[in-house]
Backbone as CSV, one residue per row, in Angstrom:
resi,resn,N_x,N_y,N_z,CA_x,CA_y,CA_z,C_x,C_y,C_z
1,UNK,0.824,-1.185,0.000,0.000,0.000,0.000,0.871,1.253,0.000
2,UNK,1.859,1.199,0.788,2.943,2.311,0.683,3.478,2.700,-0.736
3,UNK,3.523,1.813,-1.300,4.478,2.198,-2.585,3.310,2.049,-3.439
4,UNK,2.058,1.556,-3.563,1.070,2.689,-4.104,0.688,4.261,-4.095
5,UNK,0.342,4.499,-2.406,0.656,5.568,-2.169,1.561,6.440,-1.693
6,UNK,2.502,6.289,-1.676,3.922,7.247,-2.215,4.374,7.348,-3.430
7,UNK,3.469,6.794,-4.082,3.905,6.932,-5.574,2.858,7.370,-6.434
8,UNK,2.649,8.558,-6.372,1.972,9.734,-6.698,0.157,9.196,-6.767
9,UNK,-0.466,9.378,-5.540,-1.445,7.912,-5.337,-2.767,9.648,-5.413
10,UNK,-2.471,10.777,-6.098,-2.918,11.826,-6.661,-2.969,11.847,-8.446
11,UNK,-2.324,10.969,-8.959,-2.511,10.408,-10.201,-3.960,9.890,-10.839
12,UNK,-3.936,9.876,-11.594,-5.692,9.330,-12.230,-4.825,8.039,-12.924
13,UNK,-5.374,7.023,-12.913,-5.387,5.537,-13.351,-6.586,4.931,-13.530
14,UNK,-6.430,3.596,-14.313,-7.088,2.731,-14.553,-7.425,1.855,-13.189
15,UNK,-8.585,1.674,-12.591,-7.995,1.033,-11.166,-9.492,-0.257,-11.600
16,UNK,-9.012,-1.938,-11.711,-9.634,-2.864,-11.519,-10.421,-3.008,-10.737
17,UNK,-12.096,-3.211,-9.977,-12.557,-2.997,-9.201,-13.515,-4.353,-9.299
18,UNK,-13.277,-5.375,-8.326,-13.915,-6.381,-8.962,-14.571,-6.648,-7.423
19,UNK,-16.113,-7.450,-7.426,-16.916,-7.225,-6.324,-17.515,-8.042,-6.038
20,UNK,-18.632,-9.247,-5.246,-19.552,-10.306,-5.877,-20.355,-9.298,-6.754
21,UNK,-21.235,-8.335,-6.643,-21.863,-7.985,-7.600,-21.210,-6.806,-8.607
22,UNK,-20.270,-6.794,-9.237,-20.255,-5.938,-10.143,-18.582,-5.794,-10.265
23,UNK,-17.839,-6.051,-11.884,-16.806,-5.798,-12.161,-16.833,-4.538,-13.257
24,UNK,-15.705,-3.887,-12.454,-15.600,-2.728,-13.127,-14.268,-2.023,-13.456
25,UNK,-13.988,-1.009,-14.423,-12.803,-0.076,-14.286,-12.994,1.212,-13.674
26,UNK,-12.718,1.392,-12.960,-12.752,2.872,-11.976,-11.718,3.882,-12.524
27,UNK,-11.681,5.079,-12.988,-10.881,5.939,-13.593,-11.233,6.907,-13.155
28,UNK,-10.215,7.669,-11.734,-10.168,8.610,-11.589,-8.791,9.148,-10.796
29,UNK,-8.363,9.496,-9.710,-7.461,9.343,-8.905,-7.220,8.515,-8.163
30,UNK,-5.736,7.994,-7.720,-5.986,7.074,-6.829,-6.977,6.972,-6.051
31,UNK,-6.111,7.812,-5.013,-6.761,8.316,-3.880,-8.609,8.212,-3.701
32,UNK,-8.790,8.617,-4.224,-10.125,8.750,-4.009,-10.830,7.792,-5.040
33,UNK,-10.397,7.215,-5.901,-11.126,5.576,-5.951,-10.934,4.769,-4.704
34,UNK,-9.512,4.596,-4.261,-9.232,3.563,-3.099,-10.324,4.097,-2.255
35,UNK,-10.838,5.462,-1.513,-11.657,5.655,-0.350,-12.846,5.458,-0.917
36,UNK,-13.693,5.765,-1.861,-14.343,5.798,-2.938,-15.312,4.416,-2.813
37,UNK,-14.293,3.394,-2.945,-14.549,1.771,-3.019,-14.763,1.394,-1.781
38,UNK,-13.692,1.710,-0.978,-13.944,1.099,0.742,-15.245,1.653,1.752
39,UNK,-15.501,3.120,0.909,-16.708,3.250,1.545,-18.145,2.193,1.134
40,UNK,-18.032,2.516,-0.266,-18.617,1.661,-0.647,-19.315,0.268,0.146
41,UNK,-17.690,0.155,-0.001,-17.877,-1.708,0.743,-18.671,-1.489,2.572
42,UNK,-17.952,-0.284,2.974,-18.326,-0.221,4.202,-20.191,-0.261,4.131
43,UNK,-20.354,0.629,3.325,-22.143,0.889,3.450,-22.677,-0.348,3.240
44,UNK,-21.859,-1.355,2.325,-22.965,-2.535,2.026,-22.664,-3.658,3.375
45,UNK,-21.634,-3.471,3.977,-21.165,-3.967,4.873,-22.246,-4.068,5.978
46,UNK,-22.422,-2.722,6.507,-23.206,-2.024,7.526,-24.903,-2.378,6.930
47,UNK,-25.038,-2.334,5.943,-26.913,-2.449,5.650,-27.067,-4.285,5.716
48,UNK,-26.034,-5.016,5.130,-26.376,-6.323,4.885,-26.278,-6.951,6.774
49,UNK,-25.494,-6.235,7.503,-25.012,-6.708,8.836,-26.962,-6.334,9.345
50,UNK,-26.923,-5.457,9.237,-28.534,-4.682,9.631,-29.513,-5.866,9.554
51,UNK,-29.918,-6.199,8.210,-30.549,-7.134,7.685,-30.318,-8.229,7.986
52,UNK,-29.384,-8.550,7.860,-29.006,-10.151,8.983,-29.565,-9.994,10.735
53,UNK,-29.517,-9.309,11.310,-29.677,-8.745,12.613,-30.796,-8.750,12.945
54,UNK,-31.784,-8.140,11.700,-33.483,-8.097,11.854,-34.026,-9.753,11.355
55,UNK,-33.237,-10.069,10.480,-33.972,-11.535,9.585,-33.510,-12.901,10.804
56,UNK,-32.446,-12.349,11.812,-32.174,-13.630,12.563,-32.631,-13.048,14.298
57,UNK,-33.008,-11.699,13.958,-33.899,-11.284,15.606,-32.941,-11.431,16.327
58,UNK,-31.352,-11.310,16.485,-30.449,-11.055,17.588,-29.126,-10.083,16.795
59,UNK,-28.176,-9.814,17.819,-27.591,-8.661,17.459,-26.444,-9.469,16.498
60,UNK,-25.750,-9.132,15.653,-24.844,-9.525,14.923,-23.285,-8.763,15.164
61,UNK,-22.111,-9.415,14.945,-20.499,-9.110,15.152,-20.254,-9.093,13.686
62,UNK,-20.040,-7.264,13.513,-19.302,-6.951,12.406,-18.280,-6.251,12.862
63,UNK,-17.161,-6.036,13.265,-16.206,-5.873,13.606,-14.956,-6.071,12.899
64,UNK,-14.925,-6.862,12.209,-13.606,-7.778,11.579,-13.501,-6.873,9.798
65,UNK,-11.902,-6.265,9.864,-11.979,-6.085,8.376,-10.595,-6.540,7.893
66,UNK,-10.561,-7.004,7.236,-9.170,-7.601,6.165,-8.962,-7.492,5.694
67,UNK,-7.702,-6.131,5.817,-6.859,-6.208,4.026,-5.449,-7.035,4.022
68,UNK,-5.815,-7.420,2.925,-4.751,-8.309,2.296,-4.230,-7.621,0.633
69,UNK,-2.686,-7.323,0.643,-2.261,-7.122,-0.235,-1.180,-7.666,-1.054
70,UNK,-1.209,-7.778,-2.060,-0.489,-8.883,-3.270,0.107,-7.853,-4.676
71,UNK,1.233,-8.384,-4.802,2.128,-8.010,-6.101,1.561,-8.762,-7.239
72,UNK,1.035,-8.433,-8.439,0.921,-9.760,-8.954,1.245,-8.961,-10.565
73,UNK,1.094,-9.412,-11.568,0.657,-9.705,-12.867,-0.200,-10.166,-13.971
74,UNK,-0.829,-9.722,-14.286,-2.071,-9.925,-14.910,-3.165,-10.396,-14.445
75,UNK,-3.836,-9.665,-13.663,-4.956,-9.954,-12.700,-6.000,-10.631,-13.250
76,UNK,-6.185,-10.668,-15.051,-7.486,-10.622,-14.953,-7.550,-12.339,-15.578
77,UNK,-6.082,-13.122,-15.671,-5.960,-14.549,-15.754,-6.597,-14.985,-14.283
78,UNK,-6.975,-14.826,-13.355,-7.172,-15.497,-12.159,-8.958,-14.929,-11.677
79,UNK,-9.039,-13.740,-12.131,-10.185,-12.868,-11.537,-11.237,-12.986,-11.913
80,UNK,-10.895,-12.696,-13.724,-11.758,-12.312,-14.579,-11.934,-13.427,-15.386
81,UNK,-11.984,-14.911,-14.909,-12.345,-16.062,-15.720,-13.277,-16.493,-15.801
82,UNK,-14.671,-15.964,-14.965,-15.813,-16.216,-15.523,-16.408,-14.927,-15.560
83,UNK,-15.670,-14.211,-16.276,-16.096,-12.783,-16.967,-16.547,-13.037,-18.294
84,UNK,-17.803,-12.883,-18.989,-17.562,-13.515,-20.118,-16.700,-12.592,-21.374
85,UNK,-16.623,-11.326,-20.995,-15.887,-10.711,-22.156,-15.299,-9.675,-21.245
86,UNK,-13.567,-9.602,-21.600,-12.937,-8.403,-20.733,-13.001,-7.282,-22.119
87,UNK,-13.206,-6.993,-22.902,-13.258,-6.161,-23.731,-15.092,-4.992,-23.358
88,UNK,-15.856,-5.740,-22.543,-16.727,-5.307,-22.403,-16.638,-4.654,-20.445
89,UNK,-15.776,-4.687,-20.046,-15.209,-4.244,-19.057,-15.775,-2.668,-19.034
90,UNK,-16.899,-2.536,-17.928,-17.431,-0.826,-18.316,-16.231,-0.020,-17.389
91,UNK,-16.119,1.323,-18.139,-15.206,2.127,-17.215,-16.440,3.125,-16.468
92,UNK,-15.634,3.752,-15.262,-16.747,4.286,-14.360,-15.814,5.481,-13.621
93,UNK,-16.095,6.566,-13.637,-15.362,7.665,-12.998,-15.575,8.943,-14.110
94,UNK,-15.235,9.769,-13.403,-15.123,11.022,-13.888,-14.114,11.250,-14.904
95,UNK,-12.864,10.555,-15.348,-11.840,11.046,-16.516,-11.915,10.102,-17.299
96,UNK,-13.047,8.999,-17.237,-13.412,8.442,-18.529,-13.706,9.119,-19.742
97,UNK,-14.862,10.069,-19.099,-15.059,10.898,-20.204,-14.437,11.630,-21.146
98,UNK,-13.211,11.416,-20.848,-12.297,12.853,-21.857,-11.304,11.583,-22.510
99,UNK,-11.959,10.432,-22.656,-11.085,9.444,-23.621,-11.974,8.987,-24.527
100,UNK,-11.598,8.597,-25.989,-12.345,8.103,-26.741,-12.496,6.858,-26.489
101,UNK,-13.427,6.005,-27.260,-13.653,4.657,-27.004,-12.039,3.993,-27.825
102,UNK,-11.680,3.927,-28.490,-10.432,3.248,-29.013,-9.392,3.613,-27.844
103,UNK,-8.936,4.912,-27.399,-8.576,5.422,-26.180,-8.743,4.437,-24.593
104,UNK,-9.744,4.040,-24.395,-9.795,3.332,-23.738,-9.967,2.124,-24.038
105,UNK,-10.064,1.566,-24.926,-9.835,-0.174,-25.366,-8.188,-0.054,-25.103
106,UNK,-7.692,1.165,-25.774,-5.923,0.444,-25.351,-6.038,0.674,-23.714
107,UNK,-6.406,1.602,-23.021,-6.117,1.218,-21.798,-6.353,0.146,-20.914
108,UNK,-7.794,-0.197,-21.067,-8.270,-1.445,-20.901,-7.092,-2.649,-20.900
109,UNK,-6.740,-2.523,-22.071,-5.587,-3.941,-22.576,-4.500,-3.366,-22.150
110,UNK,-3.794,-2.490,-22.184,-2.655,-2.235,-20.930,-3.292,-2.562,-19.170
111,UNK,-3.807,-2.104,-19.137,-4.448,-2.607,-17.533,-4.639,-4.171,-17.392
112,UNK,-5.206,-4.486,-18.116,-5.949,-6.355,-18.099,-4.098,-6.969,-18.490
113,UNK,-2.810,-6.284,-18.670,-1.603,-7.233,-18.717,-0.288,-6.403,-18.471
114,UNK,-0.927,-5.707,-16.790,0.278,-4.753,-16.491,0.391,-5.542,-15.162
115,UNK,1.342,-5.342,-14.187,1.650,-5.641,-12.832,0.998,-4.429,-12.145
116,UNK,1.261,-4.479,-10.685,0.513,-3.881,-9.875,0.423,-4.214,-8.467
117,UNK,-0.398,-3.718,-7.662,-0.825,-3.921,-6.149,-2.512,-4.345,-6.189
118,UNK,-2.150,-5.742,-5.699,-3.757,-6.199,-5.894,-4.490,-6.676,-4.314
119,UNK,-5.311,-5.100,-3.859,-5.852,-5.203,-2.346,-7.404,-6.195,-2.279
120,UNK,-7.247,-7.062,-1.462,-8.342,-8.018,-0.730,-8.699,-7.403,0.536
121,UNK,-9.878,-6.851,-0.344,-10.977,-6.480,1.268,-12.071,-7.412,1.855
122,UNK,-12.055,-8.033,2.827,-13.034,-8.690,3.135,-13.703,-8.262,4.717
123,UNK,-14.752,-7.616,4.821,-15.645,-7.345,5.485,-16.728,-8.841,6.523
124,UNK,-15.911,-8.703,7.814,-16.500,-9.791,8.270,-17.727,-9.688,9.330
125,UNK,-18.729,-10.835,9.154,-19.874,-10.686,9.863,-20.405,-12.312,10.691
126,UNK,-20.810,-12.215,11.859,-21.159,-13.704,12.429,-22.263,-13.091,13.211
127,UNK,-23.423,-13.835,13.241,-24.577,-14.123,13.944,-24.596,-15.631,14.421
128,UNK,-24.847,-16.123,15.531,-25.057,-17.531,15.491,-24.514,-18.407,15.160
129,UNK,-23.160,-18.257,15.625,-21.971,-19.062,14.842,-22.273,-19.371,13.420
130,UNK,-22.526,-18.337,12.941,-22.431,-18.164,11.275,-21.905,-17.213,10.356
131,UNK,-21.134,-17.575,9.708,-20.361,-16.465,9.385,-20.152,-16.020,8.026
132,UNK,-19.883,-14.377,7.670,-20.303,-14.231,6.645,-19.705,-13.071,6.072
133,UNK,-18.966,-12.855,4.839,-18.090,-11.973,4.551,-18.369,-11.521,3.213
134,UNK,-18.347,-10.276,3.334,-18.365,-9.237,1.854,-16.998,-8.810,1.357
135,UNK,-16.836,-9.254,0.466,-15.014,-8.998,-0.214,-14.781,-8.398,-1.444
136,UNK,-14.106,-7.645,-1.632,-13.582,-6.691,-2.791,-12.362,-6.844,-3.109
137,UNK,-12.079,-6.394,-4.297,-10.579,-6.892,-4.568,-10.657,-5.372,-5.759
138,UNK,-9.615,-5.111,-4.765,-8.883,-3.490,-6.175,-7.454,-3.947,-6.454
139,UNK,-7.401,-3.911,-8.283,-5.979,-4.170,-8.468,-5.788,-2.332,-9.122
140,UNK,-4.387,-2.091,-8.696,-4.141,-0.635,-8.779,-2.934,-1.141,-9.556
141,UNK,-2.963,-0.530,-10.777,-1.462,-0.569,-11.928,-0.607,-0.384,-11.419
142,UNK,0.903,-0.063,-11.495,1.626,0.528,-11.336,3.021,0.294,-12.030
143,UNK,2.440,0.927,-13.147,3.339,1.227,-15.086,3.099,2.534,-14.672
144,UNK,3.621,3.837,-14.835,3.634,4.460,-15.115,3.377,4.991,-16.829
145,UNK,3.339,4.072,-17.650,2.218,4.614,-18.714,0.809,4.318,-18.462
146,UNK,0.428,3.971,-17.594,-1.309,3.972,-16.769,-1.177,5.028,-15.941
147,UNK,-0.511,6.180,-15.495,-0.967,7.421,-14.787,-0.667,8.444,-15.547
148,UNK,-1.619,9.702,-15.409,-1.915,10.400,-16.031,-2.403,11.723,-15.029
149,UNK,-1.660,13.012,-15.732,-2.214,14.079,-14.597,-3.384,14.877,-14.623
């Protein structure tokens, strides 16, 4: 995470954003995709803990959060294998807009076979000795021909 962010983590990138419900490209600044996403996760965290709490009529333990972070290479051989098309990969952020569609197909394909920092969030929950976790996974480039000012 350090050498994500010490390394200009005020940059706009391509940032992998993969979820149980919804894979995506996030394009905006680091920074504020990474908080961006974790809130995210936090709100669904907090409403699904809620709902478990009312549907099982006792209080529930959400407490537990896990990041786990990984060096890897080509994320989307392991991630994105029952994706049925990475070319259809939607982008989502605010500096999408100022790229053309060919513009972002090459980024796309630089992103889907660059290295990087690939964070595992998993959001933990137990009611009733049962247990139950919401997990996210952000892979963040780090080529410097994927940042942009």
């Amino acid at each position: 995470m350090l050498k994500v962010f010490l390394r200009n983590a005020y940059y706009k990138r391509p940032i992998l954003v993969l979820s149980h419900d919804s894979v995506c490209i996030h394009f905006d600044r680091t920074f504020y995709v990474f908080k961006a996403e974790v809130e995210k996760l936090l709100e669904k965290w907090a409403s699904f803990s809620q709902a478990l709490s009312i549907i099982e009529l006792t209080p529930v333990t959400a407490n537990k959060i896990i990041l786990t972070e990984f060096y890897v290479k080509n994320p989307w051989e392991d991630f994105l294998s029952e994706y049925n098309s990475v070319e259809a990969l939607p982008f989502t952020g605010n500096e999408a807009r100022k790229f053309s569609e060919r513009e972002l197909s090459e980024i796309r394909e630089k992103l889907l076979h660059s290295s990087g920092a690939l964070f595992k969030l998993e959001c933990l929950s137990s009611v009733n000795r049962k247990h139950f976790a919401l997990k996210q996974n952000l892979f963040i480039p780090l080529e410097k021909s994927l940042e942009f000012l």
